[in-house]
C-alpha positions, 0 to 999 in steps of 0.5 A: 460565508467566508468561515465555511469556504476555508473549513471545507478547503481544509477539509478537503486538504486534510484528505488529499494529503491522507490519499496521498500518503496512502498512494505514497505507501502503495507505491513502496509496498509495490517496489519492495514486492518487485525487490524481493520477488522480482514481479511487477505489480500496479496499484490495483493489483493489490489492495489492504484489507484488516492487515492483509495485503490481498493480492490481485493478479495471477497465482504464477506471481502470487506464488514468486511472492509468496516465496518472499513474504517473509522478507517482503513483510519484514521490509514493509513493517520497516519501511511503511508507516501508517499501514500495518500489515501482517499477511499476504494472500 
């Protein structure tokens, strides 16, 4: 009984530390954004799809960022591991 407690604990540990470091990612994503761009964003105003970063909020500021995508790129594929990202839209 023992055995299967700590194997679901680690289980379950092992996925906290992915979804933290996946918040941890979101997070910079969302201060290099407002680096280059000068927009405020919130975790659910973005979302990481097949190498997108897909934007979800108003085209005033998907277009600020648009203006620095390229930038915002450069930086986030410096500076995010673990989350490859090619595009924004």
């Amino acid at each position: 009984m023992q055995s299967s407690m700590k194997s679901l604990a680690g289980f379950f540990n092992k996925f906290q530390g992915k979804v933290a470091l996946q918040i941890q990612a979101y997070d910079l994503i969302i201060e290099i954004i407002k680096k280059h761009a000068k927009v405020g964003l919130e975790m659910k105003d973005i979302k990481i799809s097949a190498g997108e970063l897909i934007l979800k909020t108003s085209s005033m500021i998907k277009n600020e960022i648009y203006i620095k995508k390229t930038l915002i790129l450069k930086e986030i594929k410096q500076k995010v591991r673990g989350i490859n990202i090619n595009d924004i839209r």
